[in-house]
N, C-alpha and C positions, 0 to 999 in steps of 0.2 A: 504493500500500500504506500509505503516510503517511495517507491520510486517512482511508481506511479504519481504521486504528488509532485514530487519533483521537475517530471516529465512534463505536467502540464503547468508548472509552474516557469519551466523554459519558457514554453510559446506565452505565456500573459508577460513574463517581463521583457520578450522581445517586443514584442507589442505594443508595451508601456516605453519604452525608448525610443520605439521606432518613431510614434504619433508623435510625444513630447518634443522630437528632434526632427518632425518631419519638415518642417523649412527647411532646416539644414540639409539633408539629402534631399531635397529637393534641388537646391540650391548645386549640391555636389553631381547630380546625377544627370544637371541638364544639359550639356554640354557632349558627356560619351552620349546620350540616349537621342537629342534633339538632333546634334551635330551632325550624327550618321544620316537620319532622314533629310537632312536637310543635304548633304553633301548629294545622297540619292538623288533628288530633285535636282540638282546642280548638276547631275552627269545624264539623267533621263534627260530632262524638257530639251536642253541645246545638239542632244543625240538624236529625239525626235523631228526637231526641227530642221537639222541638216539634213535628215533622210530628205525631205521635200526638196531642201531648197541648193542639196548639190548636184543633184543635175542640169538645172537651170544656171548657175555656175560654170559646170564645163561646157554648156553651150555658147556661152558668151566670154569665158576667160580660157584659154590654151591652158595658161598654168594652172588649171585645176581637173585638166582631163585625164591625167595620168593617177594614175589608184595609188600612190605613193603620196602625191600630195595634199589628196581626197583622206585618205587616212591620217596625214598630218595634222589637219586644219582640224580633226574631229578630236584629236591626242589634244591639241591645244585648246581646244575650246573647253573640253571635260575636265582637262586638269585641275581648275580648281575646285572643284564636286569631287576629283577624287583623290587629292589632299587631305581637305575638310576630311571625309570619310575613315580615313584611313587613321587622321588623329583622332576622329572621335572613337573608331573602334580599338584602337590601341590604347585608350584613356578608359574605356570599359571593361576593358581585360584588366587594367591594373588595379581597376575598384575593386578586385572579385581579393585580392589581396590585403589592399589597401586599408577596406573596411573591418577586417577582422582587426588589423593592428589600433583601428580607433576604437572597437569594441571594447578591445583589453584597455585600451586605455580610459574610457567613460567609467569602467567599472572599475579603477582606481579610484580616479580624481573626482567621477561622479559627473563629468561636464565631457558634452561633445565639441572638440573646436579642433582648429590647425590640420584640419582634410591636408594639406597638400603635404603636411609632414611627415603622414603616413606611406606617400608614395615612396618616400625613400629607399624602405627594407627593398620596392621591385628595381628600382635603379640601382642596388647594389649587389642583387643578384639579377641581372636583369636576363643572362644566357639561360640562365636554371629555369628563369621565368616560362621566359619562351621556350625551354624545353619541356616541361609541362605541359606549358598549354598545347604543343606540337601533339605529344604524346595521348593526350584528352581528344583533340581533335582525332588521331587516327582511330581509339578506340572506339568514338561517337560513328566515325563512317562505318566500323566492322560491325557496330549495332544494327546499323540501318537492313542489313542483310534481314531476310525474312526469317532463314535458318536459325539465325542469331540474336534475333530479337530477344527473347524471355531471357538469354545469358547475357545481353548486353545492359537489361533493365537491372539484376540483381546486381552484376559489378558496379554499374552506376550507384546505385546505394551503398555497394562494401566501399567507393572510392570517393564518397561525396563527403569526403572529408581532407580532401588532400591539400584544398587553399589553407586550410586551417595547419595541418602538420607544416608546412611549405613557410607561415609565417610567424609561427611558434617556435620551429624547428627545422629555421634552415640548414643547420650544418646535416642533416640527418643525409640530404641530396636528394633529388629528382622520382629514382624509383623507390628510395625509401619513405617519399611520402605514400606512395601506392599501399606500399606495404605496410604503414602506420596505420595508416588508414584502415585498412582491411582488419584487423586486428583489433582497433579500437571499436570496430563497428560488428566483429564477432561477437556473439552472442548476447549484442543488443542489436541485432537484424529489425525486429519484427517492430522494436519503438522508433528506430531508426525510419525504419519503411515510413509508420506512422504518422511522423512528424513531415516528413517529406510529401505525406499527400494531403495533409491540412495544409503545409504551406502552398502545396499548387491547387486547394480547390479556392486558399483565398485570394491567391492570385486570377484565377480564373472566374470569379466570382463579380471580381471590381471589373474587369474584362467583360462581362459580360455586361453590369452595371451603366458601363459607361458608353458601348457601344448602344444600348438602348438610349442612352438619354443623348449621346450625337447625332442617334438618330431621325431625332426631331428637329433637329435644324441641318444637318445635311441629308443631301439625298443620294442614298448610297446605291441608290440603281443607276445612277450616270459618274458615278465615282471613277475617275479612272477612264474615262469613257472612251479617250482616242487611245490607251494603253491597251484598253480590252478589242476593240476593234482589230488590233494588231496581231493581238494573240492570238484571235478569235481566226482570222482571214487566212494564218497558214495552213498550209494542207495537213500537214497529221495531224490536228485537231479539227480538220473538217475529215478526216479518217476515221481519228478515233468516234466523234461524233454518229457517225454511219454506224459505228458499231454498240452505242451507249442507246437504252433503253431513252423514249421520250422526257420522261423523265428527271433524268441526269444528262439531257443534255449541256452541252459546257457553252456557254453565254456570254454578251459582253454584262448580262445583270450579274450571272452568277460571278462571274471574274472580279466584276466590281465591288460585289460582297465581299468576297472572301479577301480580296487587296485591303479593305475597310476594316473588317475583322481581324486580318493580322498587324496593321499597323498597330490599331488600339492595342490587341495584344503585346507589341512590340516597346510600345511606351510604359503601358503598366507593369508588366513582367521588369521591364529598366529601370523603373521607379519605384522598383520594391525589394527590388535586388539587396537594398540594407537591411529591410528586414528578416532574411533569408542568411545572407552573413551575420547577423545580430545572433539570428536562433543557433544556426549550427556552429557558430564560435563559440558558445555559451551551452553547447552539447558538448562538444569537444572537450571542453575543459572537464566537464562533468563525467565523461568516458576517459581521460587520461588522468583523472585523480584518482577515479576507481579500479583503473589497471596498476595505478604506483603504490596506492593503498594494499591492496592486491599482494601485489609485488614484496612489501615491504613485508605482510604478515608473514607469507611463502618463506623469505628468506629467515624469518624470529622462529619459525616452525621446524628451519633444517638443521638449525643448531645443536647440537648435543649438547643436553642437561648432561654436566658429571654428577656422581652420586657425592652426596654431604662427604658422608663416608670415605670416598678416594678422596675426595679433598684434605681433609682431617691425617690420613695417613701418609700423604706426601707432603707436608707441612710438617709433620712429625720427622718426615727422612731425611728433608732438608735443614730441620733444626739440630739433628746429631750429625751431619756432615760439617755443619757450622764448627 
């Protein structure tokens, strides 16, 4: 019942930090989360737009007939969308670190502040970093496999704890975060699981929240609308269409929706991201006190008691050697 208690006493004090300090990540989260969509837009609409307006180009300008500098003009127009992009996604990968180490610190000092001096621990391991996250991303594509799905979902839980080993415990190195992980997350699997699917249904819950309430002022059947057109027009999806029941045919509505749905997705799942590193920072520690504890009894239990007895009579042997 203690840990039980415990358990759910994780997610309300994450919760109680998260809201109390929600400016703050707010504040911290806008930038990796806004930045990328907005870089997106910055490399779609001027990639769109040259689709139209480069042919008309090479009709009227020589220097632009040649597919080298048709590709050129399109490198330079996109670059700064995918700049932007690229720092915001590399500034969201560092948060996934970043925030554990403001955690441990809130729950010293008791106060959230100095976001950016947490990024230090990733700049100072910054190759370990990236090799991490290298090694997460290959593991995520091996998941994707159909075969491999149900193995890909349980390592995912035995290894969802690795940002946390990673910035507790950097000297440990790269695959022995994996392996910390796994370990720590043995044989509390099932609360582990637990915690992980309340934090995605309340993720998915404000997701669904707020997509109803955009709803009302945007309208998500023209959402996208010259994007979905495009998708829509290629041949294998006027293929696959031939072959997809009435039904599920694939649409510039249906396209539109689900572009709609995932962005909102994309924002809130990024703006809750702290609260997700708040819980399972604050698991972790809970699982690595309990392994050391553990640990500590193990080692008071291998000891051999002497008897009073030999005691008393080697103190005796050593007194007449005296």
């Amino acid at each position: 019942m203690k840990n039980s208690n415990n358990f759910v006493n994780i997610l309300f004090k994450s919760l109680q930090m998260y809201v109390m300090n929600i400016h703050k990540f707010v504040a911290y989260m806008a930038f990796p989360v806004l930045g990328q969509i907005l870089g997106l837009i910055l490399i779609g609409a001027p990639a769109l737009y040259l689709k139209d307006v480069l042919p008309e180009l090479a009709g009227k300008y020589e220097f632009f007939a040649e597919p080298s500098k048709q590709l050129a003009l399109v490198l330079l127009v996109i670059l700064p969308g995918l700049v932007l992009m690229i720092s915001a996604f590399w500034k969201y990968l560092v948060a996934y670190a970043a925030l554990n180490s403001m955690t441990h610190s809130a729950l010293t000092s008791g106060k959230v502040y100095d976001f950016p001096a947490h990024n230090g621990l990733v700049k100072r391991y910054i190759w370990s970093y990236i090799l991490l996250w290298l090694m997460i991303s290959i593991l995520s594509l091996a998941a994707f496999n159909p075969f491999l799905f149900i193995l890909g979902g349980i390592l995912f839980i035995y290894f969802i704890l690795v940002f946390q080993v990673f910035t507790f415990e950097t000297e440990a190195g790269v695959v022995n975060c994996f392996t910390k992980s796994f370990n720590l997350v043995k044989g509390n699997f099932l609360k582990t699981l637990s915690l992980a699917v309340i934090l995605l249904i309340v993720a998915w819950g404000l997701t669904e929240l707020c997509t109803f309430g955009l709803s009302k002022i945007v309208d998500i059947k023209s959402f996208a609308a010259n994007l979905s057109w495009l998708i829509v027009a290629t041949e294998p999806v006027n293929v696959l269409n031939a072959r997809l029941p009435l039904m599920l045919q694939i649409t510039p509505e249906f396209i539109s929706r689900a572009l709609f749905g995932g962005l909102v997705g994309f924002v809130v799942f990024g703006f809750t991201l702290p609260l997700r590193s708040i819980c399972w920072t604050l698991w972790y520690k809970k699982l690595a006190g309990k392994k050391n504890t553990g640990a500590k009894k193990k080692s008071s239990k291998g000891k051999k008691q002497l008897d009073p007895e030999i005691l008393r009579r080697a103190n005796l042997k050593d007194d007449e050697e005296v």
